[in-house]
C-alpha positions as a Markdown table, in Angstrom:
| # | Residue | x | y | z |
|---|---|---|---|---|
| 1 | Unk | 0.0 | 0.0 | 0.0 |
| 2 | Unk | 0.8 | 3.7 | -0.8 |
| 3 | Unk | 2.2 | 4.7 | 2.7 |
| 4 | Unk | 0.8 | 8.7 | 1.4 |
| 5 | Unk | -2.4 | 6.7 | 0.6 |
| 6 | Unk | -4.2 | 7.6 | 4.1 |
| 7 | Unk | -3.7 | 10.7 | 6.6 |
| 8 | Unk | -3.8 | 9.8 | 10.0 |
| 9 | Unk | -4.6 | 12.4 | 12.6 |
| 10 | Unk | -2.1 | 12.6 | 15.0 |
| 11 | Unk | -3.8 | 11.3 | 17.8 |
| 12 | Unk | -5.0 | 8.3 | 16.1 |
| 13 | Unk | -1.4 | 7.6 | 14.3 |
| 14 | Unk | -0.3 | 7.2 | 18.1 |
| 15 | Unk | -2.9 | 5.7 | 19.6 |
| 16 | Unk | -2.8 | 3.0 | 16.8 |
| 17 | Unk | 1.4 | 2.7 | 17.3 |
| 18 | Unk | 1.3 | 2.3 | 20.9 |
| 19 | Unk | -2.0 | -0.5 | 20.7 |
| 20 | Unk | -4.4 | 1.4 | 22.0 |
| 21 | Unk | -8.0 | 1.3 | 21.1 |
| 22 | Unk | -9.4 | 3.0 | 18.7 |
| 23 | Unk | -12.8 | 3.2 | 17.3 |
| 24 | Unk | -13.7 | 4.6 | 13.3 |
| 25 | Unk | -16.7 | 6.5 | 12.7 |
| 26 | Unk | -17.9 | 7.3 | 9.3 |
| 27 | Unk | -18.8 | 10.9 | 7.9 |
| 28 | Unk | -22.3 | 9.9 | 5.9 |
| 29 | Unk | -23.3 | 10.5 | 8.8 |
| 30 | Unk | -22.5 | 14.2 | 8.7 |
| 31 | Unk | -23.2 | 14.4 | 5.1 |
| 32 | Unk | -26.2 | 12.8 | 4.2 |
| 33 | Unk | -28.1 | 11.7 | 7.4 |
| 34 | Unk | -29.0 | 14.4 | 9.6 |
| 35 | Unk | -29.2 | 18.3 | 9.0 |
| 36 | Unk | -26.8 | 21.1 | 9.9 |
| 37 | Unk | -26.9 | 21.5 | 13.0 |
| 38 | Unk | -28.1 | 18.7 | 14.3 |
| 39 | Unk | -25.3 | 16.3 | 12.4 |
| 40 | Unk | -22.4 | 18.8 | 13.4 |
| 41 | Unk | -23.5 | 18.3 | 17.1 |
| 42 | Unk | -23.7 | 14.3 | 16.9 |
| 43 | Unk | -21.1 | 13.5 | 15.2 |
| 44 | Unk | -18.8 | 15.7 | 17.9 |
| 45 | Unk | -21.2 | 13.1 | 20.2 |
| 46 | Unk | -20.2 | 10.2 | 19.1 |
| 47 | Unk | -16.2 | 11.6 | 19.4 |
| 48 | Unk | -17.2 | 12.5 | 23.0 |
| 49 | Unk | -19.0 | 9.0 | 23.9 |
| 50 | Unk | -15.5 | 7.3 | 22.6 |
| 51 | Unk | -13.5 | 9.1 | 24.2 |
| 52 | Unk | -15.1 | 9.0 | 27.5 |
| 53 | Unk | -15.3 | 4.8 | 27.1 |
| 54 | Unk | -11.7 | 5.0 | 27.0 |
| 55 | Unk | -10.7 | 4.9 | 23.2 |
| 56 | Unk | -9.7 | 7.2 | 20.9 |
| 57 | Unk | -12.4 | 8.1 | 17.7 |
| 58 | Unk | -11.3 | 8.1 | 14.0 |
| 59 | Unk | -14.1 | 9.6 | 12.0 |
| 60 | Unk | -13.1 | 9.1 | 8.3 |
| 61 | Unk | -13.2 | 10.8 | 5.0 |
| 62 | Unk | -11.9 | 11.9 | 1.7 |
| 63 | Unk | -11.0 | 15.5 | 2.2 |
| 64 | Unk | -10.2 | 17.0 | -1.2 |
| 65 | Unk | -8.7 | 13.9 | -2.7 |
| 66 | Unk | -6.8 | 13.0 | 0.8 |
| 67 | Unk | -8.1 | 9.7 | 2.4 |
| 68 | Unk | -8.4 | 11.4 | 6.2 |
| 69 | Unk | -8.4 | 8.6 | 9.2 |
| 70 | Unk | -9.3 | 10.8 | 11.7 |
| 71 | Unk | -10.7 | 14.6 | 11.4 |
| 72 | Unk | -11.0 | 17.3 | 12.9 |
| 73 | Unk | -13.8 | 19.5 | 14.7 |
| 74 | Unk | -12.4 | 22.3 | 11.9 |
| 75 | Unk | -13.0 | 19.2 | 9.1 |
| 76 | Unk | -15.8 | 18.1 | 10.7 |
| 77 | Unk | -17.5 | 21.3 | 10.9 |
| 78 | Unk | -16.5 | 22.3 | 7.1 |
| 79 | Unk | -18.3 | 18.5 | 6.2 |
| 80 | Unk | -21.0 | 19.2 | 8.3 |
| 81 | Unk | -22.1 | 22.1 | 6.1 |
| 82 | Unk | -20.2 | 21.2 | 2.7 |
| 83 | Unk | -22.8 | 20.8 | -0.4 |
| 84 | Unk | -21.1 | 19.3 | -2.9 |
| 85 | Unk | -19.6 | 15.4 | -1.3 |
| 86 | Unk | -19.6 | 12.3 | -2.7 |
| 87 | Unk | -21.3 | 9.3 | -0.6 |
| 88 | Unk | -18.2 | 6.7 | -0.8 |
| 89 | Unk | -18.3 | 3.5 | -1.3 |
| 90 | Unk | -16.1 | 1.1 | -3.1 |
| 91 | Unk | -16.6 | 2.0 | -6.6 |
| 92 | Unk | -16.4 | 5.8 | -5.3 |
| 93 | Unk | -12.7 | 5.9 | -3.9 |
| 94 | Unk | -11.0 | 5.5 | -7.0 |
| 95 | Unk | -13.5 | 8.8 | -8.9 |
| 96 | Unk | -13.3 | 10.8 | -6.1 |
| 97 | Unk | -9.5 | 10.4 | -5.4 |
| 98 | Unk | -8.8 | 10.8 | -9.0 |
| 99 | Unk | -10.9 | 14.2 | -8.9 |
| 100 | Unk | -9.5 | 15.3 | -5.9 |
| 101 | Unk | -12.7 | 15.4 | -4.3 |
| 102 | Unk | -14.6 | 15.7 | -0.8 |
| 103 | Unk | -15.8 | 11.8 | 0.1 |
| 104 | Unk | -18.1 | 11.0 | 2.5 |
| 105 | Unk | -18.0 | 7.0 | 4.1 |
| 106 | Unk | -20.7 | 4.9 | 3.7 |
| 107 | Unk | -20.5 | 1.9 | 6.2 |
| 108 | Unk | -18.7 | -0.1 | 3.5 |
| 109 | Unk | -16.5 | 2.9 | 2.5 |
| 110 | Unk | -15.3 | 3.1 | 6.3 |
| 111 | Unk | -14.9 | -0.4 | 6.9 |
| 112 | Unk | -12.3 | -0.4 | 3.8 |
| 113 | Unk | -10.7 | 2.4 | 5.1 |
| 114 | Unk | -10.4 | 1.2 | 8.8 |
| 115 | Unk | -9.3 | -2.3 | 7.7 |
| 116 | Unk | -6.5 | -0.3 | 5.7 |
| 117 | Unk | -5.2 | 1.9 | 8.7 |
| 118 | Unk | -5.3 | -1.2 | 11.3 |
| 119 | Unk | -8.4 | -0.3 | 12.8 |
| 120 | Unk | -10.6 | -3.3 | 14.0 |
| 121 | Unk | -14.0 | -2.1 | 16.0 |
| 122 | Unk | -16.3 | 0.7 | 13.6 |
| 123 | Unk | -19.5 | 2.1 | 15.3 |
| 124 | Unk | -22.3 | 3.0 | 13.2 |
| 125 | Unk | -26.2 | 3.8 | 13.5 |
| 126 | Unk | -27.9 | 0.9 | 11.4 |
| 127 | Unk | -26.3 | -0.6 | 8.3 |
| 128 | Unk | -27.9 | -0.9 | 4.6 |
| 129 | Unk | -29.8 | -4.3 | 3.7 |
| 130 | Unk | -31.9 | -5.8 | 1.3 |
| 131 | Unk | -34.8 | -2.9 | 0.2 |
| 132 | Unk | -38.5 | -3.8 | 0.6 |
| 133 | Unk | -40.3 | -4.7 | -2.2 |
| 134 | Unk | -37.1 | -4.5 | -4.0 |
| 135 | Unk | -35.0 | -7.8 | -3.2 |
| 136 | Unk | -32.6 | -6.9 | -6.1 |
| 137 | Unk | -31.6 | -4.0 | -4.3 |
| 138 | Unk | -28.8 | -4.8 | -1.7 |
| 139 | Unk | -26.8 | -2.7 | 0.2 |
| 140 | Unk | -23.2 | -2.3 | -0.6 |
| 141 | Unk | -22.6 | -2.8 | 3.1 |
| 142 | Unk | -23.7 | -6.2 | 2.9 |
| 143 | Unk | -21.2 | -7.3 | 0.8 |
| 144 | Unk | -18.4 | -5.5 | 2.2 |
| 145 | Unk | -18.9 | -7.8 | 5.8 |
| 146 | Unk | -18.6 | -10.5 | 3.5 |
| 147 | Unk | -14.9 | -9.6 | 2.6 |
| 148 | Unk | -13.4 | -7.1 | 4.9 |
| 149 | Unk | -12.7 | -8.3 | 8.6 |
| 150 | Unk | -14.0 | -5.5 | 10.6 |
| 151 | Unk | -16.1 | -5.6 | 13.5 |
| 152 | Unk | -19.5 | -3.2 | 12.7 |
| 153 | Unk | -21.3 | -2.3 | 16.4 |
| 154 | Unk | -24.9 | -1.1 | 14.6 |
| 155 | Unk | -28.6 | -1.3 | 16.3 |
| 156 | Unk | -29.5 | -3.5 | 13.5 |
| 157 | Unk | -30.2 | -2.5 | 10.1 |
| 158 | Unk | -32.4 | 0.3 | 8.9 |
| 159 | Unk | -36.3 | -0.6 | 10.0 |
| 160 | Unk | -36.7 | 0.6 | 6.8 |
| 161 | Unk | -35.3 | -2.2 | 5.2 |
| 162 | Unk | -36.5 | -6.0 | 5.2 |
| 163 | Unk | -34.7 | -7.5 | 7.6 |
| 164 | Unk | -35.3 | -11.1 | 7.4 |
| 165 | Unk | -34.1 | -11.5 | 4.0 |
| 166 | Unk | -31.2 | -8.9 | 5.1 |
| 167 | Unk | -30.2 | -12.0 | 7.9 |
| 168 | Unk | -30.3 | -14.2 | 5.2 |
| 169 | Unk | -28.2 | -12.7 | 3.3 |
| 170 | Unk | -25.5 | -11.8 | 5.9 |
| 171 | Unk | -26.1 | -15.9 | 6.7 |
| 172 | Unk | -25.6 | -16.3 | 3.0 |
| 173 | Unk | -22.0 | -14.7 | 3.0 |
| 174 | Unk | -20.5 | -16.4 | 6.0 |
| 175 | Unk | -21.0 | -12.7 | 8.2 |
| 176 | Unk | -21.6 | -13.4 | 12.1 |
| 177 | Unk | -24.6 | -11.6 | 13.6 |
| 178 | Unk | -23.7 | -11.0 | 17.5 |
| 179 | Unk | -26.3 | -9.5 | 19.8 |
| 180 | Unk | -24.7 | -7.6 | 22.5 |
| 181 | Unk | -27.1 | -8.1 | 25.0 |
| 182 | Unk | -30.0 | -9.0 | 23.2 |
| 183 | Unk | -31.4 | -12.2 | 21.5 |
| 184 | Unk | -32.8 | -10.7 | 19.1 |
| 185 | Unk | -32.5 | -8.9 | 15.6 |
| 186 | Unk | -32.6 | -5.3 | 16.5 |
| 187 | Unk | -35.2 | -3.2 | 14.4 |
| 188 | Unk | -33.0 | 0.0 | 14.6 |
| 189 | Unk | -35.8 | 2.4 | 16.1 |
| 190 | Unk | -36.9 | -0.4 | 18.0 |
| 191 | Unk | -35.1 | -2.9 | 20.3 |
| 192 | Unk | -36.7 | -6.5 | 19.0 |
| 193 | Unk | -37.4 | -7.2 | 15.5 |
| 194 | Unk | -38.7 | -10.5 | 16.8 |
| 195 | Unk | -36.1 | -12.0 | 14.4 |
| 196 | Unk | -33.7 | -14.7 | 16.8 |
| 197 | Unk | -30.1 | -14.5 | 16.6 |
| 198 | Unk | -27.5 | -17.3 | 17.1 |
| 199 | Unk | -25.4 | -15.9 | 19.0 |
| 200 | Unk | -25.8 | -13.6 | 22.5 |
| 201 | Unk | -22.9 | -12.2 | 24.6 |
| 202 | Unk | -23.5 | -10.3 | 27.8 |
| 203 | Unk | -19.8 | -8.7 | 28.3 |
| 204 | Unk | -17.7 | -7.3 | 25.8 |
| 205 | Unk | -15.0 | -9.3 | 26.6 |
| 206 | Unk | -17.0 | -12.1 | 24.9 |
| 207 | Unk | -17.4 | -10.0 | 21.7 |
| 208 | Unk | -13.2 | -9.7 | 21.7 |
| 209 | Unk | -12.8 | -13.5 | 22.0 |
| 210 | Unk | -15.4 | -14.2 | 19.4 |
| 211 | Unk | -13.3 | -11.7 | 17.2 |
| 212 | Unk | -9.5 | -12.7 | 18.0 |
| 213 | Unk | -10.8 | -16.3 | 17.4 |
| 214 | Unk | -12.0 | -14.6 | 13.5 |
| 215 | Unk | -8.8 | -13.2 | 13.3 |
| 216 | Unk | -6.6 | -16.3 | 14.1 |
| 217 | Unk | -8.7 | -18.3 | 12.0 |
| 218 | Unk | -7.6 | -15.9 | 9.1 |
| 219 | Unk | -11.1 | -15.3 | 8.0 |
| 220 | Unk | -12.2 | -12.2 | 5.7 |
| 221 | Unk | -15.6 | -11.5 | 7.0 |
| 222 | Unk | -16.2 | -8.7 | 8.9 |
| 223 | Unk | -18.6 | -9.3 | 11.8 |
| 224 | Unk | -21.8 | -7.7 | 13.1 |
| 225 | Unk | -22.3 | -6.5 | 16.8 |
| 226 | Unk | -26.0 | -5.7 | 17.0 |
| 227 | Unk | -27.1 | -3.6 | 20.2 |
| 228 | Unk | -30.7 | -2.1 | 21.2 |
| 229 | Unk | -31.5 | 1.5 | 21.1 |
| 230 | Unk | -31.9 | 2.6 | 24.6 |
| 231 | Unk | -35.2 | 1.6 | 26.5 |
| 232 | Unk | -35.5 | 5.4 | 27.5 |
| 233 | Unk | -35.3 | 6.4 | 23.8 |
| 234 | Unk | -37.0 | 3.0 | 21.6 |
| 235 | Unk | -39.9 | 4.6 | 19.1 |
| 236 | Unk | -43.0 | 1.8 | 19.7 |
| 237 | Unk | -42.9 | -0.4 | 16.9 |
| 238 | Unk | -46.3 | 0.6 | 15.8 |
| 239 | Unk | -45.7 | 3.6 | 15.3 |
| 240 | Unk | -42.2 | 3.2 | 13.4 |
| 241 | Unk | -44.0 | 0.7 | 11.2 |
| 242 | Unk | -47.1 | 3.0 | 10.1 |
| 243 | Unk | -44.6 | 5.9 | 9.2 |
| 244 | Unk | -41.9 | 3.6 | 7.2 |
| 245 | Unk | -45.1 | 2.0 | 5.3 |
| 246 | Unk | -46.0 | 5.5 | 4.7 |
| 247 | Unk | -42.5 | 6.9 | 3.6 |
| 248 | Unk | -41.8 | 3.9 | 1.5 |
| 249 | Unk | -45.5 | 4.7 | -0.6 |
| 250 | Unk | -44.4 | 8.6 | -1.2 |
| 251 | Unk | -40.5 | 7.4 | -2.5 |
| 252 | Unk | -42.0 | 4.7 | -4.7 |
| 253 | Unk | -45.0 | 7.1 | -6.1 |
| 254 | Unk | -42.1 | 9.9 | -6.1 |
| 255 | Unk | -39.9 | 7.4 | -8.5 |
| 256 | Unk | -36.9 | 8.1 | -5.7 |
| 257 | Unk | -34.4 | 5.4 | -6.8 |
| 258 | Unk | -30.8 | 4.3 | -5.9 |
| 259 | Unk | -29.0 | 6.2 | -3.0 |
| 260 | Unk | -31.3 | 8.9 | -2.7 |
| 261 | Unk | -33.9 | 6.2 | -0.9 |
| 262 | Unk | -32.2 | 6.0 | 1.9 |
| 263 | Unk | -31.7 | 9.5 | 2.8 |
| 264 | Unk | -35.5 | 10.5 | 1.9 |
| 265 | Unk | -36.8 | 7.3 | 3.8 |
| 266 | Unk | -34.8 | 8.7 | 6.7 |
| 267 | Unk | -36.4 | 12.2 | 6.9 |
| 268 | Unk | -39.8 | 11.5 | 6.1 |
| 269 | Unk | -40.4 | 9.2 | 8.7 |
| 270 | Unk | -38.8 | 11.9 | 11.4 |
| 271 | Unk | -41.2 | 14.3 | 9.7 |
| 272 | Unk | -44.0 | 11.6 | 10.3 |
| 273 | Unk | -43.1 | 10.7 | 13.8 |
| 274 | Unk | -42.9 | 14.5 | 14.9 |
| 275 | Unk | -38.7 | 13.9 | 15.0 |
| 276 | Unk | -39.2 | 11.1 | 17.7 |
| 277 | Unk | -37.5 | 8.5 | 15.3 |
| 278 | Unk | -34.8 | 11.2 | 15.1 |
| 279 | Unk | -34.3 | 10.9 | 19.0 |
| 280 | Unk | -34.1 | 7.5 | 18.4 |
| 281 | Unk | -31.4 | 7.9 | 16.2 |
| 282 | Unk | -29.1 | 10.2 | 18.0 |
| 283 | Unk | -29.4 | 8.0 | 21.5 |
| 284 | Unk | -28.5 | 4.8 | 19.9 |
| 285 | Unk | -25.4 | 6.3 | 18.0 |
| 286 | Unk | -23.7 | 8.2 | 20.6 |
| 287 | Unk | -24.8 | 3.9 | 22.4 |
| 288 | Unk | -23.2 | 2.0 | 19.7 |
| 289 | Unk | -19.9 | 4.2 | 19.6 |
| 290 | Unk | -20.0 | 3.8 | 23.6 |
| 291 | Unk | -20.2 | -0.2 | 22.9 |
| 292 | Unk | -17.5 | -0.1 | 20.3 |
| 293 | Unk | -15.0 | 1.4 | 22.7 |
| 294 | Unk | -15.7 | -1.0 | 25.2 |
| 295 | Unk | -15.5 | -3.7 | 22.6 |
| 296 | Unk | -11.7 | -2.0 | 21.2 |
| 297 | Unk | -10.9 | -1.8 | 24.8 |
| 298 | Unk | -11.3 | -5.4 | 25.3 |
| 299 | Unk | -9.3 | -5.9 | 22.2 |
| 300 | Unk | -6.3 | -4.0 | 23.2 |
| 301 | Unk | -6.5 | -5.8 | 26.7 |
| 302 | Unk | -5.6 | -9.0 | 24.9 |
């Protein structure tokens, strides 16, 4: 690999030299999920909810051409309110490097990325899946747990996706699904899917063993950590399920296609549930990125 290929922020070259743990964080997030201010003020939350669980955050992106593993609140804030950035997956890096563009990670764009810098434990919101209605439509995220060996702390995948057939495709591709504390599927806004897992683990130091064993084993597969939203903070599953029925109507009578779904899925149902899926969403990111550090932590212990 290029050593100019990635720019580590100080703090995370060191941390990383000297074994300590270190969690990435993507910057779709920032970009594409939530509006100014309100993605300028979680993402700085999910640095802080790291930090204070002992590890050190790495929020990633392309920053005019420069593969960035680790940002800062200047970057952050320029993302946070930056128009024109490329969502970054796989088949982005190589146009937006080439163009010298602004990248922002998708989960599969940040699980290459931390694989490449060394980093083992990403925290996320909910990952992509298979679509409803549209079983042709998978998430790129999918596919990248098949082949890059990362562990991905999420509270499930997007309710707004179909979930069993996004298990079965994650089963399909050899990806373990770990509930941290739970037995079942998380449904993203809500904390049971109703959809049974295979594997539970009540301490984190259970998740580390499950992932050195991955790692001695030589295996490519990344590996998913699923944890509940918080009780305090879970949007009743009714109600979650009449606005996503809703929202998924208006994009399909709309003709929103491709990776503008996502994005419009994800705002209407806030504007549907008066916002209250957006609390949802903030509490169980700044949760997953407190998980992950513990989950590093125990890594770095080993």
């Amino acid at each position: 690999m290029d050593p100019n290929l990635l720019k580590f922020h100080p703090e995370v070259r060191e941390a990383l030299e000297t074994r300590r743990p270190v969690v990435a964080l993507e910057s779709t997030l920032i970009t594409h999920g939530l509006p100014y201010p309100v993605n300028q003020e979680v993402a700085s939350g999910m640095e802080k909810a790291v930090r204070d669980a002992g590890a050190v955050p790495a929020t990633i992106a392309v920053l005019k051409g420069q593969i960035t593993v680790g940002i800062t609140a200047d970057q952050l804030a320029y993302l946070a309110q930056a128009k024109d950035v490329r969502k970054c997956s796989r088949r982005d890096f190589p146009i937006v490097l080439a163009q010298k563009g602004d990248g922002a990670t998708t989960v599969a764009g940040t699980m290459i990325v931390a694989h490449l810098a060394g980093i083992r434990v990403f925290a996320t919101g909910g990952i992509g899946g298979v679509h409803r209605g549209h079983p042709f439509d998978v998430s790129a995220d999918l596919l990248e747990l098949a082949q890059t060996p990362v562990a991905v702390v999420c509270a499930g995948a997007k309710a707004i996706l179909d979930l069993p057939l996004t298990l079965e495709t994650l089963e399909t591709h050899g990806v373990p699904v770990v509930g941290y504390r739970c037995s079942t599927f998380p449904a993203f806004y809500t904390r049971d899917s109703g959809l049974p897992l295979d594997v539970r683990c009540d301490d984190v130091a259970e998740i580390a063993a499950i992932l050195r064993s991955r790692e001695t084993l030589g295996f490519k597969t990344g590996t998913l950590v699923a944890t509940p939203v918080p009780a305090e903070h879970e949007l009743p599953a009714a109600v979650a399920e009449k606005a996503i029925a809703q929202a998924l109507q208006e994009a399909d009578a709309r003709g929103v296609r491709g990776k503008e779904v996502t994005p419009f899925l994800l705002a209407r149902v806030s504007e549907l549930t008066h916002e209250e899926s957006r609390t949802a969403n903030v509490a169980l990111l700044e949760n997953n990125a407190r998980v992950a550090a513990q989950i590093a932590g125990a890594l770095a212990a080993s």
